[in-house]
C-alpha positions in Angstrom: 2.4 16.7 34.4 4.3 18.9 32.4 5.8 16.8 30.4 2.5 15.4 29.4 0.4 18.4 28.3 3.8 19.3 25.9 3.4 15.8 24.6 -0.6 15.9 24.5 -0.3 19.1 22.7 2.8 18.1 20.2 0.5 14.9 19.3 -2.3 17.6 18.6 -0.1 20.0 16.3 1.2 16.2 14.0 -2.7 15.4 14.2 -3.4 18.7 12.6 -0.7 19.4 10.5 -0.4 16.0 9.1 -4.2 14.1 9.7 -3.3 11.7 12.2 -1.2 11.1 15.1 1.7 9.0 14.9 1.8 8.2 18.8 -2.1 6.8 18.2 -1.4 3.4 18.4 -5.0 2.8 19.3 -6.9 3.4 16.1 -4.5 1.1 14.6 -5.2 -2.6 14.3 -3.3 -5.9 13.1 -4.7 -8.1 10.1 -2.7 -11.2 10.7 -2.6 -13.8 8.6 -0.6 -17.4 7.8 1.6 -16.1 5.6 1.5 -12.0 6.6 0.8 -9.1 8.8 -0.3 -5.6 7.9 -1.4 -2.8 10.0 -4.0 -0.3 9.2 -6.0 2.8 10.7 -9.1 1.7 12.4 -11.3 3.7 10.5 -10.3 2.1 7.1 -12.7 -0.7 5.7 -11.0 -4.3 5.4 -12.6 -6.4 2.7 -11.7 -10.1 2.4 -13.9 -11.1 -0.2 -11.3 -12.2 -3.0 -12.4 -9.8 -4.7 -10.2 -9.4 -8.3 -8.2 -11.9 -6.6 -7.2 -10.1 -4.0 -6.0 -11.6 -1.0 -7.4 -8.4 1.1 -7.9 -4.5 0.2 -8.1 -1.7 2.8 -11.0 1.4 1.8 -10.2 4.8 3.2 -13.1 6.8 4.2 -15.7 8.3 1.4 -13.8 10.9 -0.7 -16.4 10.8 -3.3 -19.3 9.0 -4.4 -17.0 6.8 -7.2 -13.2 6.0 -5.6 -11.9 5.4 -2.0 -8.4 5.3 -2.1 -7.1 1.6 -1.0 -4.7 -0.7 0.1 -4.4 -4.2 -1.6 -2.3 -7.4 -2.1 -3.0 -10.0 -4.3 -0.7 -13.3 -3.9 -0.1 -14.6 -7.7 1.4 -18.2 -7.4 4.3 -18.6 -9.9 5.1 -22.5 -9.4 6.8 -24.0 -12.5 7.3 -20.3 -13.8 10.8 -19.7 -13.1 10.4 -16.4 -11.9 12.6 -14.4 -9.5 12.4 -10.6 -8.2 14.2 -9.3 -11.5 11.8 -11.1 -14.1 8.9 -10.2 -11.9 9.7 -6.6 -12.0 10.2 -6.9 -15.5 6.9 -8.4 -16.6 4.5 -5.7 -13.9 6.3 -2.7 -15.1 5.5 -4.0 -18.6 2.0 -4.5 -17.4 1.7 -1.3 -16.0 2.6 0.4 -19.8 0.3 -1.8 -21.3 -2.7 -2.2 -19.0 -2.9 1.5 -17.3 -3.7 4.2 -20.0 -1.3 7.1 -20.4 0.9 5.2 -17.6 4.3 6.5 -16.2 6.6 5.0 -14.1 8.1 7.7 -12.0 10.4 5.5 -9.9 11.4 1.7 -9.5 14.3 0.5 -7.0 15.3 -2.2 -4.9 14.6 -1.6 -1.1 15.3 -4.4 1.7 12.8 -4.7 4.8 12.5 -7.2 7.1 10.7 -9.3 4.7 13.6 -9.3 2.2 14.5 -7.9 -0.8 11.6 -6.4 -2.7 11.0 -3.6 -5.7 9.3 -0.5 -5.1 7.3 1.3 -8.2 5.6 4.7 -8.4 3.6 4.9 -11.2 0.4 7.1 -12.5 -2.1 6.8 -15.3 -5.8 6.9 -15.7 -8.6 3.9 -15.0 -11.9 4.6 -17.1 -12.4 8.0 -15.6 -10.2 8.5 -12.8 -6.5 10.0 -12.3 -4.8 7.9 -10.3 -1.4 7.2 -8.4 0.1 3.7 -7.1 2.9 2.4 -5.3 3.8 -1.1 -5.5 5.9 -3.7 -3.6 6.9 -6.8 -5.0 8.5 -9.9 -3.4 9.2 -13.1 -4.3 9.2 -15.7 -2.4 9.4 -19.5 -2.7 6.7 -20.2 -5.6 4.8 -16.9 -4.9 4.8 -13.2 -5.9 2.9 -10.6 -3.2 1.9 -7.3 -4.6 1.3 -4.6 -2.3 -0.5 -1.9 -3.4 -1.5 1.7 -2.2 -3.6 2.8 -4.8 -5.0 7.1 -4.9 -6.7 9.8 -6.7 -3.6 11.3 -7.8 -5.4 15.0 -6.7 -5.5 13.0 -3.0 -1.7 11.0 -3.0 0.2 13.5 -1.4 -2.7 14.0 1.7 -2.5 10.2 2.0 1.1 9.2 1.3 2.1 9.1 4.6 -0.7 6.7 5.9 -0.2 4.5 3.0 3.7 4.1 3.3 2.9 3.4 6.9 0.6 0.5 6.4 3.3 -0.3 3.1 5.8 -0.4 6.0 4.0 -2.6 8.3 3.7 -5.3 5.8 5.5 -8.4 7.4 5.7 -11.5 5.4 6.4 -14.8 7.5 
């Protein structure tokens, strides 16, 4: 009985000191899908309307009335393109210079998960009137490139970095 009121109040202390408890498998749920998986806090906001051709995208609680910070992927089929991993990096970090204003790619490396091989890029700029912060994973795999994305206010990535890697890390292609 111990044992459980130190772990009871340990979960506590990570709730409060970090906004959320790790051990909370509960308010977690699964999106699973034909070609992935991706867990995500219950109280997030699942849209699967296509939306800017987006295969799904996560909504955090109400920060403000204008921007909820998000999870997406968008599934871009490259059949006939000739593109691996390397070319595909190449041609979304030039994207990122030329479509985000004052962009700036703070980091871009090659991680492995149990998906495979994929690139990882940190990047900031602005959108109309917002300040944001994003970081991207790209595979590739057969014909098609996913791009998973956290997406935050950049005043709000450091309270949610930890929540977004998590679902990030959850991501499971099949």
């Amino acid at each position: 009985m111990q044992l459980r009121r130190f772990i009871t109040l340990a979960c506590l202390l990570v709730f409060f000191a970090e906004g959320y408890c790790q051990a909370d498998k509960e308010s977690w749920v699964v999106l699973d899908q034909p070609d992935f998986t991706i867990s995500y806090p219950r109280n997030w906001t699942l849209d699967q309307t296509g939306k800017m051709g987006t295969a799904f995208v996560l909504f955090s609680e109400q920060i403000n009335s204008d921007f909820r910070n998000n999870v997406n992927l968008i599934v871009q089929d490259l059949n006939g393109l000739g593109y691996d991993l390397d070319k595909y990096v190449t041609l979304s970090e030039g994207q990122v210079k030329t479509m985000i204003t004052n962009s700036q790619i703070i980091e871009s490396k090659r991680l492995r998960s149990a998906s495979g091989e994929f690139q990882e890029v940190v990047f900031t700029g602005e959108q109309g009137i917002f300040h944001l912060k994003w970081m991207q994973r790209y595979w590739v795999k057969g014909a098609k490139a996913f791009v998973l994305t956290f997406t935050a206010s950049e005043a709000t990535y450091d309270q949610y970095k930890q929540v977004g890697e998590k679902m990030l890390e959850s991501f499971k292609l099949k």
